[in-house]
C-alpha positions in Angstrom: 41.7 52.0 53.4 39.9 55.5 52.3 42.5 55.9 50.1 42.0 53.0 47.9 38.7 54.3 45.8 41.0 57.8 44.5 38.9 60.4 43.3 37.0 58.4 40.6 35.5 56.2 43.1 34.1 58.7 45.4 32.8 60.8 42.0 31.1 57.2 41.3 29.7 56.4 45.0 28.6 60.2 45.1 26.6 60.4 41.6 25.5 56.8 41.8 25.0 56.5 45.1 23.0 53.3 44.3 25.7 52.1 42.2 28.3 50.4 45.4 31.1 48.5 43.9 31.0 45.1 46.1 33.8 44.5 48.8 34.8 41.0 48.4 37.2 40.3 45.9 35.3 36.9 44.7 32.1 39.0 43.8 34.4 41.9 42.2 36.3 39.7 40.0 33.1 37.9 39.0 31.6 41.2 38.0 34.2 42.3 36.0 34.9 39.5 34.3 31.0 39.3 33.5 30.0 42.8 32.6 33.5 44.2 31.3 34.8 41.1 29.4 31.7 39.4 28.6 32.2 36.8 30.7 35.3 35.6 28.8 37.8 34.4 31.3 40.7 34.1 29.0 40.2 38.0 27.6 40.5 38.9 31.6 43.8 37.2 32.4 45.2 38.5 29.4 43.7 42.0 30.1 45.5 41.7 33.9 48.6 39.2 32.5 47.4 37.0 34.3 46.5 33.5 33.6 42.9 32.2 33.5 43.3 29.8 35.6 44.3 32.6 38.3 41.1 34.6 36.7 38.8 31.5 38.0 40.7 30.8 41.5 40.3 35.0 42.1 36.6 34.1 41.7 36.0 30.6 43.4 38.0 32.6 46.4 41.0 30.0 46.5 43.5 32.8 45.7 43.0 36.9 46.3 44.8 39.4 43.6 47.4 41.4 45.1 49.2 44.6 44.6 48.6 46.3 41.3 45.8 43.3 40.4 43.7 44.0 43.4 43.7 47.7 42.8 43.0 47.1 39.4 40.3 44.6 40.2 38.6 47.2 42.6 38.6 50.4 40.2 37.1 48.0 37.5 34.5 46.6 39.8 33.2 50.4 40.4 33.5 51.6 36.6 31.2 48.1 36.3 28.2 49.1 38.8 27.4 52.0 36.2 26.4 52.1 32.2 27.3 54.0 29.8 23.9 54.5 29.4 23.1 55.5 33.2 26.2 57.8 33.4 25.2 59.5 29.8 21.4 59.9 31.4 22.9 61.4 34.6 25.3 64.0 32.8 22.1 65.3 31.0 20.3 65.9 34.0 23.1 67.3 35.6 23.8 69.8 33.2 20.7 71.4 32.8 20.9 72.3 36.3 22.7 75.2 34.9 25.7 77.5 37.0 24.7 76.3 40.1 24.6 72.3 40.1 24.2 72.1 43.9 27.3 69.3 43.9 30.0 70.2 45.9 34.2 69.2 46.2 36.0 69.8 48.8 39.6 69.5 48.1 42.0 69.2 51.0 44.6 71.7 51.4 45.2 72.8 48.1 48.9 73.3 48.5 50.9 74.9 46.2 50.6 77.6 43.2 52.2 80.4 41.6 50.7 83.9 42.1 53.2 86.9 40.5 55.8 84.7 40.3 56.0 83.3 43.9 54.5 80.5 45.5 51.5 80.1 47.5 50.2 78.0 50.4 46.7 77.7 51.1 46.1 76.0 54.5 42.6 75.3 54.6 40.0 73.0 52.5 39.0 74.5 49.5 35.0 74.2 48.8 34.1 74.3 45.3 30.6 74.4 43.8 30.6 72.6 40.8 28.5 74.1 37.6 26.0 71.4 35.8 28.6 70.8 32.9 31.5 70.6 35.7 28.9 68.2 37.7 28.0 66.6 34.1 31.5 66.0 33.2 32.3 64.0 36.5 29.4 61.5 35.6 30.8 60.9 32.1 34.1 60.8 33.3 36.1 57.5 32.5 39.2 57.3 34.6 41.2 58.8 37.4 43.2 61.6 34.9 39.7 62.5 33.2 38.3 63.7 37.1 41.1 65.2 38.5 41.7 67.7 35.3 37.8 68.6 35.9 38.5 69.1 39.4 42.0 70.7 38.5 39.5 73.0 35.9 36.9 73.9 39.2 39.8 75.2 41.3 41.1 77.5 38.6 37.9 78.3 38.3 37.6 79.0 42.0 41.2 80.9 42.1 40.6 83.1 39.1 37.0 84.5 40.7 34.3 82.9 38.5 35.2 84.4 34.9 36.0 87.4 34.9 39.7 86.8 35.9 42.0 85.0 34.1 45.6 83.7 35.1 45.2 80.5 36.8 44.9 77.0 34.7 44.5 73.2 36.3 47.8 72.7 36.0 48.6 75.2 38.3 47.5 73.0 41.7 49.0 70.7 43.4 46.9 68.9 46.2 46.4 65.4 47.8 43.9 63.2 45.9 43.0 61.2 48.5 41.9 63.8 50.9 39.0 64.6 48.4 35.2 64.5 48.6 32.0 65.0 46.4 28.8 65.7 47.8 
């Protein structure tokens, strides 16, 4: 069950710790279809391809989404607990905060890149301190892709010693997205 937020939701529950998406799959669909779709039923079930009528019974609780709807459902109920406004007024603070954000990542096991032409295997947790415009660019961050190439960007960062090496980009890293944490 960890596994379900991904990396955007823990960015999310991290930087707006305030900001919980709700558990129950009535209150999630109601949200969404409130605050993303502007209460319009019928631009929900088409957004899902679904119809409304399933839209209203996910809400009244007589049916529960499954598979790819309920995962769906749950990443749009967290991208709904924050505005644009609030994540916009978060990245600015953040990024004044300068080299040294005091936000942290911890990647699991960052597995598998290419150093002189062979591969590499690091077996322990990478820790990575995030700068303010790393920091800033998780709390404007819109989507699952959009956080892991900032987190890709932080362990290049990491692996090329700050900036005064060069060699190592994000696409370089290959790690487990689920075993991930912000703090």
């Amino acid at each position: 069950m960890a596994g379900f937020k991904g990396m955007f939701g823990r960015v999310r529950e991290a930087l707006f710790p305030s900001r919980k998406a709700p558990v129950q799959s009535t209150t999630q669909a109601e949200h969404v279809r409130e605050r993303k779709y502007d209460g319009n039923t019928k631009a929900m079930a088409t957004a899902y391809g679904v119809a409304p009528r399933t839209v209203l019974r996910w809400i009244d609780g007589t049916r529960r989404p499954k598979g790819a709807d309920a995962e769906r459902l749950r990443r749009d109920a967290l991208d709904v607990q924050t505005t644009e406004r609030g994540r916009e007024r978060k990245a600015k603070q953040l990024a004044k905060l300068g080299a040294r954000s005091g936000i942290t990542a911890r990647v699991g096991r960052t597995r598998t890149f290419d150093i002189q032409g062979s591969d590499a295997v690091r077996a322990r947790d990478i820790h990575l301190s995030l700068s303010g415009d790393q920091a800033a660019a998780l709390a404007l961050a819109e989507d699952e892709g959009e956080v892991r190439k900032i987190i890709g960007e932080a362990l290049a960062d990491y692996f090329n010693g700050g900036g005064g090496y060069a060699g190592f980009t994000p696409d370089d890293f290959e790690y487990d997205f689920d075993d991930f944490d912000l703090t």
